[in-house]
N, C-alpha and C positions, 0 to 999 in steps of 0.2 A: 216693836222689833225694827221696823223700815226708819221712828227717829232714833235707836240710838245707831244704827249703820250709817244715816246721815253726819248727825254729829261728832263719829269716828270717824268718817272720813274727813269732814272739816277741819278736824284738830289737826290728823295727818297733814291734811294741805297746808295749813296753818305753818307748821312743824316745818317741812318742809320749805317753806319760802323761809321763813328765821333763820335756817342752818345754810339754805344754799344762794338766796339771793346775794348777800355778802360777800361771796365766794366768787359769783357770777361778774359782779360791779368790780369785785379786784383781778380780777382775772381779766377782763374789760379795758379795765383802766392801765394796767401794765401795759399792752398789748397795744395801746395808740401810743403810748407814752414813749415804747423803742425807738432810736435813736438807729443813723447810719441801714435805712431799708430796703433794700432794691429787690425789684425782679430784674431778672438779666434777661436783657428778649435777642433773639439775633435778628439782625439789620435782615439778612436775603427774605426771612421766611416771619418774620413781627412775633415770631412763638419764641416761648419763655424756658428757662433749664429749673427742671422739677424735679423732686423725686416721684421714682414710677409708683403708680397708684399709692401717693402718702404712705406708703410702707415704713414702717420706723424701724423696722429691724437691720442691722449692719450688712452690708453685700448688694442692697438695694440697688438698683442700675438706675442712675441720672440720665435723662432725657429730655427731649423737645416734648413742648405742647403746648396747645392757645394758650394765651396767653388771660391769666384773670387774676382778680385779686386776693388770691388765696394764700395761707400762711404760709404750704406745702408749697407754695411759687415764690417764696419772699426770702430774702437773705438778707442776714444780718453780716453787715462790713464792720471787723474786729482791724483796725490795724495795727501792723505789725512794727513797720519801717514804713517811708517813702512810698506808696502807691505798691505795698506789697500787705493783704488782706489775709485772713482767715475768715472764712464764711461758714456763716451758724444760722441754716435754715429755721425757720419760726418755728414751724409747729412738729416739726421730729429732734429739734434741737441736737441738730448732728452737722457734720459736714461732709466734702463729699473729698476723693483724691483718686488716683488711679488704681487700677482691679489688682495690677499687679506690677513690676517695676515700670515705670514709667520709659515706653518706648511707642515709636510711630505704628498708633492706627488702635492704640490700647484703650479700652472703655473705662469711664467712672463711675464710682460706684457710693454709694453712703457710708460713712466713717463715725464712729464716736470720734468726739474732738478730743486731742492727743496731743497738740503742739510739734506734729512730726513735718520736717519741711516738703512732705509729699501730699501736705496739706496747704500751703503758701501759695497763695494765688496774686501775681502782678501785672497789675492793669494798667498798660499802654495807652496812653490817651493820644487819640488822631485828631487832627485838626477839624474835626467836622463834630466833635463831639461822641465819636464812638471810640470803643475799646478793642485791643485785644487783649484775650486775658492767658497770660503765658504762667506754666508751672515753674515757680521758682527755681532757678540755679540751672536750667534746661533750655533747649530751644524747641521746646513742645507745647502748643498752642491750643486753646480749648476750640472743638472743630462739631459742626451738625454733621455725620453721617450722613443724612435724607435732611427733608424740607416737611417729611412727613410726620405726624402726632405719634408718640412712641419712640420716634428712631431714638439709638446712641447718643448721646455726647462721647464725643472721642479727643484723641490728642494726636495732631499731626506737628510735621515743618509749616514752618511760615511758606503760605500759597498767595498771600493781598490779596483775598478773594470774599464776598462777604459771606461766607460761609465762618469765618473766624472774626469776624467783625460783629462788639455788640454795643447794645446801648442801656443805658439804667435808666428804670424807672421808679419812682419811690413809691412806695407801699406801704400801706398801713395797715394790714386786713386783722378783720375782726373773728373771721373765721377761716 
């Protein structure tokens, strides 16, 4: 009884590495292979714009938080035009734009990607090698709320403060 349980199991495992190690290596392999990767961290506070707890579902609120090499912390830079992006988070494969018409102090939120200009993100480059990142056709600026894990990502007016000041870092994450 005890060997043929043994050797049903083995087969299963057996089974199991053939159907999904494959899977695993391609899946793997895509995933170092992206092209154009950043995490966005802000200059004041070194933490990064994520979606809140990897939630993939649409309405998700974007936030600060430490900053790691996660996929759910990784953005993918599609451009559009000239230093004007659409970003395609890794591992929800969504992107993010405003909650509701784009006005001062209004939060972001996660989006299926749509190609809607409330999705267009253009990155100001400073001479020190930081960013702002302004919603296209707008003068509303991607802004931390707090300095704290959680808080908002918002959109304010331009303040030259580095609370709207950021910087990329390329990412590669595996998970």
């Amino acid at each position: 009884m005890f060997k043929w349980l043994f050797f049903s199991l083995i087969i299963v495992i057996v089974l199991c590495g053939v159907i999904f190690v494959p899977r695993l290596f391609h899946d793997f392999s895509k995933k170092r292979n992206r092209v154009n990767t950043y995490a966005i961290i802000n200059v004041k506070t070194n933490k990064a714009i994520r979606v809140h707890n990897a939630n993939t579902n649409d309405g998700t609120k974007i936030i600060l938080y430490s900053h790691n090499n996660w996929e759910c912390m990784t953005w993918q830079f599609i451009e559009l035009e000239e230093n004007i992006y659409l970003l395609k988070n890794l591992y929800t494969e969504k992107t993010f734009q405003p909650s509701a018409s784009p006005e001062i102090g209004i939060d972001l939120w996660q989006q299926t990607l749509g190609g809607k200009n409330n999705q267009y993100w253009e990155f100001i480059k400073k001479s020190d090698e930081t960013y702002l990142i302004r919603l296209k056709d707008t003068e509303l600026y991607v802004t931390i709320s707090s300095d704290k894990n959680n808080s908002l990502i918002i959109l304010m007016p331009l303040n030259n403060t580095d609370e709207q000041q950021w910087k990329l870092v390329s990412q590669k994450p595996i998970v």
